[in-house]
GUNU-758165 format. One line per field, with one value per residue (C-alpha): residue number from 0; chain; x, y, z. Coordinates in nm, 2 decimals, always signed. Example, Ala and Ser with C-alpha at 12.3 -4.5 7.8 and 13.67 -1.06 7.14 Angstrom:
! residues 2
k <- c(0, 1) .
c <- c(A, A) .
east <- c(+1.23, +1.37) .
north <- c(-0.45, -0.11) .
up <- c(+0.78, +0.71) .
//
This chain:
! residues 350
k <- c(0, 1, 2, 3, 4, 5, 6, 7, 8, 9, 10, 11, 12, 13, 14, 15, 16, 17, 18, 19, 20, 21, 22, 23, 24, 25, 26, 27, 28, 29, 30, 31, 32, 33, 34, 35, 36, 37, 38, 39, 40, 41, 42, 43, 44, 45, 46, 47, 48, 49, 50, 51, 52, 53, 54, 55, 56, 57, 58, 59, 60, 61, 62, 63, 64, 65, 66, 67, 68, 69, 70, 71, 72, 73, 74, 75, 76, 77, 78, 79, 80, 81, 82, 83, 84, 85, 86, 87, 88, 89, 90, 91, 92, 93, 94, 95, 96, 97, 98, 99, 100, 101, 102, 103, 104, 105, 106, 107, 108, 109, 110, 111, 112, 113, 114, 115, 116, 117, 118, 119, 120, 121, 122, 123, 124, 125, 126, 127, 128, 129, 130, 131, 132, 133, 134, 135, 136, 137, 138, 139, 140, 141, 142, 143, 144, 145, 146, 147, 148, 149, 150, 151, 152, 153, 154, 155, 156, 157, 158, 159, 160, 161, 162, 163, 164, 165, 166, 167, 168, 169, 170, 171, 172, 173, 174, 175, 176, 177, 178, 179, 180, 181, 182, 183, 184, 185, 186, 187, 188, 189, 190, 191, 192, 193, 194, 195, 196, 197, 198, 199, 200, 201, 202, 203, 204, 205, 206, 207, 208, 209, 210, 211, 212, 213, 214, 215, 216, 217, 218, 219, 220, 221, 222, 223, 224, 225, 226, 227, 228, 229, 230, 231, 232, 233, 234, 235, 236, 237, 238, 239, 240, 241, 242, 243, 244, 245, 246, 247, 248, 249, 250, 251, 252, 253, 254, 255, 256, 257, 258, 259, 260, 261, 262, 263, 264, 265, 266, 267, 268, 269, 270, 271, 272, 273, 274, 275, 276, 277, 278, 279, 280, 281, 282, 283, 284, 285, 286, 287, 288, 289, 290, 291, 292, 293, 294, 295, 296, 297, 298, 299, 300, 301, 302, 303, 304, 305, 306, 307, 308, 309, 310, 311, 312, 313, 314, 315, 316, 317, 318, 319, 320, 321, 322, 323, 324, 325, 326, 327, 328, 329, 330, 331, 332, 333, 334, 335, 336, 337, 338, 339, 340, 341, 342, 343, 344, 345, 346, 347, 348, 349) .
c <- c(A, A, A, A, A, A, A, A, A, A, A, A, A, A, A, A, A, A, A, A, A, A, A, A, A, A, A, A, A, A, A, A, A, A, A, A, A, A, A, A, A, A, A, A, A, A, A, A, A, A, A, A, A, A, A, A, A, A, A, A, A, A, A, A, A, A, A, A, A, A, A, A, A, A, A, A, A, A, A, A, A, A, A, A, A, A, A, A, A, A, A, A, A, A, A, A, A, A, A, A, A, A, A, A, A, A, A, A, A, A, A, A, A, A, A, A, A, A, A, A, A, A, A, A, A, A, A, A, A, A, A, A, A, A, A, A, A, A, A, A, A, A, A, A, A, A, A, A, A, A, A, A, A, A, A, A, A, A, A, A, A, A, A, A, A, A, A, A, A, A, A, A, A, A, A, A, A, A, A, A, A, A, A, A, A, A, A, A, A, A, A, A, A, A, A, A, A, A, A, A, A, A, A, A, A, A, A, A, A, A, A, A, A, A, A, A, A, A, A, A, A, A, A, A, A, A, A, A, A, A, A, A, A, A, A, A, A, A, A, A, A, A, A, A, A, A, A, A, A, A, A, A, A, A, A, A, A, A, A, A, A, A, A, A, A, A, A, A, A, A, A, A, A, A, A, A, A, A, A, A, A, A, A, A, A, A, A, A, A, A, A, A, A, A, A, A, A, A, A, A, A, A, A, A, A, A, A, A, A, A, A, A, A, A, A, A, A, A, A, A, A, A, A, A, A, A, A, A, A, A, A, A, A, A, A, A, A, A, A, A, A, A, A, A, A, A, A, A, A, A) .
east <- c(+0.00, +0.12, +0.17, -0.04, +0.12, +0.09, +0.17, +0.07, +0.13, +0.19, +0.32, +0.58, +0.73, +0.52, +0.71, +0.47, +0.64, +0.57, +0.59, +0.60, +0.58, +0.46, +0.27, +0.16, +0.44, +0.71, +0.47, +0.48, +0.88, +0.94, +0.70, +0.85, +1.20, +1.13, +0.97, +1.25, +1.44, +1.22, +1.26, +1.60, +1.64, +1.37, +1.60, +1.90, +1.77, +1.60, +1.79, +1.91, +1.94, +2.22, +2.22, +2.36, +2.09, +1.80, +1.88, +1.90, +1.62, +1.45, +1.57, +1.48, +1.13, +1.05, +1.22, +1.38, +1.04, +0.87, +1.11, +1.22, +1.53, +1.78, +1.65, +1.70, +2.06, +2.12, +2.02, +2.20, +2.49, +2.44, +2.42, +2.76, +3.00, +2.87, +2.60, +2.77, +3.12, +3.02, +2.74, +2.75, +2.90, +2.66, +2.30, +2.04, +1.96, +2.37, +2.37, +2.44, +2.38, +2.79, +2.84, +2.58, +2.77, +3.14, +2.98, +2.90, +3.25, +3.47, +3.24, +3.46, +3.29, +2.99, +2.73, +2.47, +2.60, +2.59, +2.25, +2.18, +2.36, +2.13, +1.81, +1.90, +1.96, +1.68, +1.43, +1.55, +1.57, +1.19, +1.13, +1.33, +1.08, +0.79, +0.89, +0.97, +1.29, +1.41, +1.26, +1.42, +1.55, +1.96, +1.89, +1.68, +1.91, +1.92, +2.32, +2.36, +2.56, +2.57, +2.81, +3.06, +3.10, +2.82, +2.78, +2.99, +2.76, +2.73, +2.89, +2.76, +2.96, +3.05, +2.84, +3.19, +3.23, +2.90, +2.92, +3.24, +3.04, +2.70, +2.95, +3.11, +2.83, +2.87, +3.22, +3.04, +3.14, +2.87, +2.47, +2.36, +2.62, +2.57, +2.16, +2.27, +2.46, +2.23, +1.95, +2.15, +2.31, +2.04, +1.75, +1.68, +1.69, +1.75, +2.03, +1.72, +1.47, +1.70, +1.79, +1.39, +1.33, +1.15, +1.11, +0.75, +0.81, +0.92, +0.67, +0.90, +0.59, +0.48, +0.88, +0.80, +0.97, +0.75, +0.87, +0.71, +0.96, +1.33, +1.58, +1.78, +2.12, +2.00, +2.30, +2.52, +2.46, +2.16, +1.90, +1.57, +1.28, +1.00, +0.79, +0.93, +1.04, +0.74, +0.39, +0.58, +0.82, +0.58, +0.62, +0.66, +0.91, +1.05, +1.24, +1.50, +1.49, +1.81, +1.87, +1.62, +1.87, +2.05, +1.80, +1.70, +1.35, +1.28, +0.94, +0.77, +0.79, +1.20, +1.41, +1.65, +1.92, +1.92, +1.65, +1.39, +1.63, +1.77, +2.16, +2.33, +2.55, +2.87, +2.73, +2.60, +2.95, +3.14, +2.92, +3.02, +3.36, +3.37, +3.18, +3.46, +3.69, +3.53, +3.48, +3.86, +3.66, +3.89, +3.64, +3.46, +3.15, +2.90, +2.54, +2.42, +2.60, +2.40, +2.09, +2.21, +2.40, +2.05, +1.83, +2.06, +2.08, +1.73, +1.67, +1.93, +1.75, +1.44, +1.39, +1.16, +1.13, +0.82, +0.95, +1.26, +1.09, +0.80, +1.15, +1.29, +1.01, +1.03, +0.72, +0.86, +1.07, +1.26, +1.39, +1.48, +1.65, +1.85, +1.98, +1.99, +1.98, +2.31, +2.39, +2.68, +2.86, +2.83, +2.88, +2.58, +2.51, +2.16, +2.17, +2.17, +1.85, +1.69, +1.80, +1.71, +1.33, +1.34, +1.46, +1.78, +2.03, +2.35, +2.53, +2.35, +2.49, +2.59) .
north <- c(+0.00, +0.36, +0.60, +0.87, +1.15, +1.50, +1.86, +2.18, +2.50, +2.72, +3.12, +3.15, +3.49, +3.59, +3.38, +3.13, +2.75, +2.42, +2.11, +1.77, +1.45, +1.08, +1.12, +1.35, +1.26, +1.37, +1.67, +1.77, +1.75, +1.92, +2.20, +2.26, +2.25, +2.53, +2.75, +2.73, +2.82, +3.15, +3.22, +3.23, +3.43, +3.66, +3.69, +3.74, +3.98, +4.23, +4.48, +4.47, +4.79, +4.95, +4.94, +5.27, +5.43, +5.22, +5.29, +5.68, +5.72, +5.49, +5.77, +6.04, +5.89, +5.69, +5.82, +6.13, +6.34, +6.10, +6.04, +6.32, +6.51, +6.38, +6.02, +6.10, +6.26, +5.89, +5.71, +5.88, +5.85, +5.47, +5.50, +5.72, +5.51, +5.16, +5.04, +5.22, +5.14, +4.77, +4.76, +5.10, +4.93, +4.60, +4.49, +4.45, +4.14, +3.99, +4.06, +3.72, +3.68, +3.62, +3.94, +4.10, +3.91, +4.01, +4.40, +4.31, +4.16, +4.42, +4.71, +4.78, +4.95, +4.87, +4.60, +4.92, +5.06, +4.70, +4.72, +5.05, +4.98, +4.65, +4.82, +5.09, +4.77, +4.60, +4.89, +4.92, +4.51, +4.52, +4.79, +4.60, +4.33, +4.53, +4.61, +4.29, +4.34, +4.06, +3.75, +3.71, +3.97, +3.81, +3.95, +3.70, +3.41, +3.22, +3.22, +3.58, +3.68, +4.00, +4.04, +4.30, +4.48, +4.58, +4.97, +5.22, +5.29, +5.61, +5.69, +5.90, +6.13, +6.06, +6.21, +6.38, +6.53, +6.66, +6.83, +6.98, +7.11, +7.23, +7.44, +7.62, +7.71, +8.08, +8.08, +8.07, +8.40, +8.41, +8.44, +8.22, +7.95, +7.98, +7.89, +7.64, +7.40, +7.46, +7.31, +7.02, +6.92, +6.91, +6.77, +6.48, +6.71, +6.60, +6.88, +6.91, +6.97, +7.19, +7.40, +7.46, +7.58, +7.88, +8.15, +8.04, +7.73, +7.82, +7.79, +8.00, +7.98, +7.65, +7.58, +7.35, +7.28, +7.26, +7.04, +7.08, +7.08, +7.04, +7.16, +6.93, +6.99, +6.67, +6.82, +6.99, +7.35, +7.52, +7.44, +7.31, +7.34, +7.01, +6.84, +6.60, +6.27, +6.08, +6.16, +6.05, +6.30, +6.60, +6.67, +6.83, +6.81, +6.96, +7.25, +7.29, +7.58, +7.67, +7.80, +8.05, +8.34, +8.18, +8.18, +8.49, +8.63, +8.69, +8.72, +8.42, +8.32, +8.36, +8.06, +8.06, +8.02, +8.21, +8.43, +8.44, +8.21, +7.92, +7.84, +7.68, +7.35, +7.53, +7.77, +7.50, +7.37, +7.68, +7.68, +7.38, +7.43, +7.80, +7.63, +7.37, +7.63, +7.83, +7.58, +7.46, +7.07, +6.77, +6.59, +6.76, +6.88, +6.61, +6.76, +6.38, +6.24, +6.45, +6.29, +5.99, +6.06, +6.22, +5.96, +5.71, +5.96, +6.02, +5.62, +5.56, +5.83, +5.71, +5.34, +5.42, +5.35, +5.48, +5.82, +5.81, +5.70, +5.97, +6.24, +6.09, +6.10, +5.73, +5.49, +5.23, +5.16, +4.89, +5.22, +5.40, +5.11, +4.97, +5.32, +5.54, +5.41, +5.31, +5.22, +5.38, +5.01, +5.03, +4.71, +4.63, +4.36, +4.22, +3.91, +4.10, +4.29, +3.97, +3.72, +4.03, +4.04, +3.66, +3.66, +3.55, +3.63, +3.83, +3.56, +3.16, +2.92, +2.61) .
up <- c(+0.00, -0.09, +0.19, +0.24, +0.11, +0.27, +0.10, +0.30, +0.28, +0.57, +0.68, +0.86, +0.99, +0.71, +0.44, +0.25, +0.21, +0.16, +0.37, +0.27, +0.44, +0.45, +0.79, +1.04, +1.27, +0.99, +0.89, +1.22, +1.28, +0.95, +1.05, +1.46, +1.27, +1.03, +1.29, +1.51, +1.19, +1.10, +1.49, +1.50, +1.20, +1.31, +1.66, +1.42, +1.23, +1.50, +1.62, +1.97, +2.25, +2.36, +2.70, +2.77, +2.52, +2.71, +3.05, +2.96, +2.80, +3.13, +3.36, +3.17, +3.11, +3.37, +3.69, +3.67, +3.61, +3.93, +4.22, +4.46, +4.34, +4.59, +4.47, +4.07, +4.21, +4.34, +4.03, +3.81, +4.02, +4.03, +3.60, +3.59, +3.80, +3.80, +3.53, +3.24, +3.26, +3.31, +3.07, +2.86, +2.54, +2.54, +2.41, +2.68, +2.47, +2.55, +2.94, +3.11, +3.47, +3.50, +3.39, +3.64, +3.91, +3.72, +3.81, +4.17, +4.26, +4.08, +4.35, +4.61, +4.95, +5.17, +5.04, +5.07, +4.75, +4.60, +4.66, +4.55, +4.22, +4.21, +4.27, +3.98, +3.74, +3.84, +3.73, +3.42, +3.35, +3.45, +3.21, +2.97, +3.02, +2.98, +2.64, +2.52, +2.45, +2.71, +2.82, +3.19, +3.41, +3.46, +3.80, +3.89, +3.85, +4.17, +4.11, +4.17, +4.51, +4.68, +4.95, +5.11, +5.46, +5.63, +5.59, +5.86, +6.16, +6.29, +6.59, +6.86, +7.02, +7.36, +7.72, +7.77, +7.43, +7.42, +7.78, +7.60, +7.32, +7.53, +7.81, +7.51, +7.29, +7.45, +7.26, +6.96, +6.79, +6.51, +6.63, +6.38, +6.42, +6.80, +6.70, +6.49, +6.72, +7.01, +6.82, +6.69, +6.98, +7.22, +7.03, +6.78, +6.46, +6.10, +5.98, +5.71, +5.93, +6.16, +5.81, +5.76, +6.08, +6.08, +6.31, +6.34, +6.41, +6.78, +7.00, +7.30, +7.50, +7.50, +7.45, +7.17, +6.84, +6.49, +6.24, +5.94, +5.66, +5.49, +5.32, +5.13, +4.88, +4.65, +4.39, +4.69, +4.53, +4.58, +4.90, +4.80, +4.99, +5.06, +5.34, +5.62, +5.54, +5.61, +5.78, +6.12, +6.06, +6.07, +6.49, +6.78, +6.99, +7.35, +7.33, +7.56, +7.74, +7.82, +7.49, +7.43, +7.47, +7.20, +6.95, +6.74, +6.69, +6.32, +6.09, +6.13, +5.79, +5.73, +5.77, +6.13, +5.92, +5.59, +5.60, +5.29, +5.15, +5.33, +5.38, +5.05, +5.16, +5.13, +5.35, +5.58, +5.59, +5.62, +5.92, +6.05, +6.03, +6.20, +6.51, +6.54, +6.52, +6.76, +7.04, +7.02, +6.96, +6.88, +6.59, +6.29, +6.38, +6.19, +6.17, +6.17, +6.44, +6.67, +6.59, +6.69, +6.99, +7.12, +7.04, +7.23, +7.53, +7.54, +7.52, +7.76, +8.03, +8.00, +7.86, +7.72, +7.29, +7.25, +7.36, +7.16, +6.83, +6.91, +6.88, +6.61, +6.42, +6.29, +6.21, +6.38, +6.73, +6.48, +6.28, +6.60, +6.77, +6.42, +6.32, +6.65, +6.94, +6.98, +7.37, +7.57, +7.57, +7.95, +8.14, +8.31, +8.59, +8.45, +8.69, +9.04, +8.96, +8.85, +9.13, +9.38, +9.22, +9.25, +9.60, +9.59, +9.92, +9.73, +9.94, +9.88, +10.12, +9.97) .
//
């Protein structure tokens, strides 16, 4: 008996052919074969992306016009001196994961940054993916390894340095400067939030603080002006009295320190540096580090989280006790006050 014979025609890639065969099982294999054929020469034929092209035109499009300035600073950053020298010269289409991990391993410094530089990437593989130019994110690869030293605490200054700085705040030849590092160091202020202070804001009455903005340098030129952090940010806070004299009275609508305008950061600096001078201190004064040395002095007098996240201004007590509360690494006897509450004699007999 003659086999059935079968002749079809078929479109593929949107080239007509025909395919012949003695069964369905051969018709079949002929016709799998020659779309994996027009596949690959469809793949060979697109053109691919330049990654360097891609990822501009993502952060030009995508998150430059959305994200706070100070965030678009930090991506672009991220694109400068990481994605682009590593990837600036390929196709999206030819990233491996090895060379995502060949990127990771040649970043020296904190694993933070690796993990800045990954979450940079990763937004603009997604995007990638959106717009079918790539199947799987190389990110994704369960190979991939991010390690390096955790980042660089910040250290609080110590009770003895800031009792240094607090008696010698009268030395302080400038007023403004004087204002300046009597707000920082005795109260749980962001330098941003310290920087949009207004004179309004000072409740000398009620002796309360009002935090209701920030100024920010997201380029480290000119100051620009937004709302707190988060919700939780927008407080109020104790003020302490002892440095009412130090403070000047102002319109209520001018910034403590700048006026109608506030400071610039090389003003801010200047500032910082004229204080140090001023009070004869050992260390550079660091606006940040007295955040944290407060919030761990303020935890440390009173035990009490709740009151220390409620100054910081965080959402959670996890924030405050990761980030700022940092302990005075005192040594401690926790068993005495224990076996006392249980009723132990300070000396058992045997």
């Amino acid at each position: 008996m003659a086999k059935t014979r079968i002749r079809r025609r078929v479109t593929l890639n949107g080239q007509q052919m025909w395919i012949t065969a003695t069964s369905e099982q051969e018709y079949a294999e002929k016709l799998l074969m020659a779309a994996n054929v027009s596949l690959e020469e469809t793949r060979a034929e697109a053109p691919k992306h330049n990654f360097r092209e891609y990822a501009g035109q993502w952060f030009e499009v995508f998150s430059k016009p959305n994200v706070e300035t100070v965030t678009a600073t930090t991506y672009a950053r991220q694109l400068r001196l990481y994605l682009y020298p590593a990837f600036g010269e390929m196709n999206l289409e030819d990233i491996k994961p090895s060379d995502v991990q060949a990127l990771f391993n040649g970043i020296q410094g904190a694993r933070e940054t690796k993990l800045k530089v990954k979450m940079v990437l990763n937004m603009i593989f997604q995007q990638a993916m959106e717009d079918e130019i790539i199947v799987k994110n190389p990110l994704a690869s369960k190979s991939i390894r991010i390690n390096g030293r955790p980042s660089k605490p910040t250290e609080p200054y110590t009770v003895e340095q800031m009792q240094t700085i607090v008696s010698r705040i009268g030395q302080v030849e400038q007023p403004g400067d004087r204002a300046f590092i009597a707000l920082m160091a005795l109260h749980p202020l962001r330098l941003e939030e310290t920087l949009g202070l207004k004179h309004g804001d000072i409740d000398r009455q009620r002796n309360v603080i009002h935090i209701e903005r920030s100024v920010t340098h997201p380029t480290r030129n000119a100051p620009e002006i937004k709302g707190t952090k988060t919700e939780a940010s927008r407080r109020a806070i104790d003020l302490a009295t002892g440095i009412l004299a130090w403070l000047p009275e102002g319109k209520p609508d001018d910034f403590i320190f700048g006026g109608e305008r506030p400071l610039s950061y090389t003003q801010v600096r200047r500032m910082c540096w004229r204080i140090q001078k001023d009070i004869a201190f050992e260390e550079a004064i660091q606006p940040r580090r007295f955040r944290t040395t407060v919030l761990t002095d303020i935890y440390d007098a009173t035990k009490d989280i709740k009151k220390a996240q409620a100054a910081a201004g965080h959402t959670t007590a996890a924030m405050t006790l990761k980030h700022y509360v940092k302990g005075r690494q005192q040594k401690l006897n926790t068993a005495n006050p224990i076996s006392a509450l249980y009723g132990l004699p300070e000396s058992a007999g045997m």
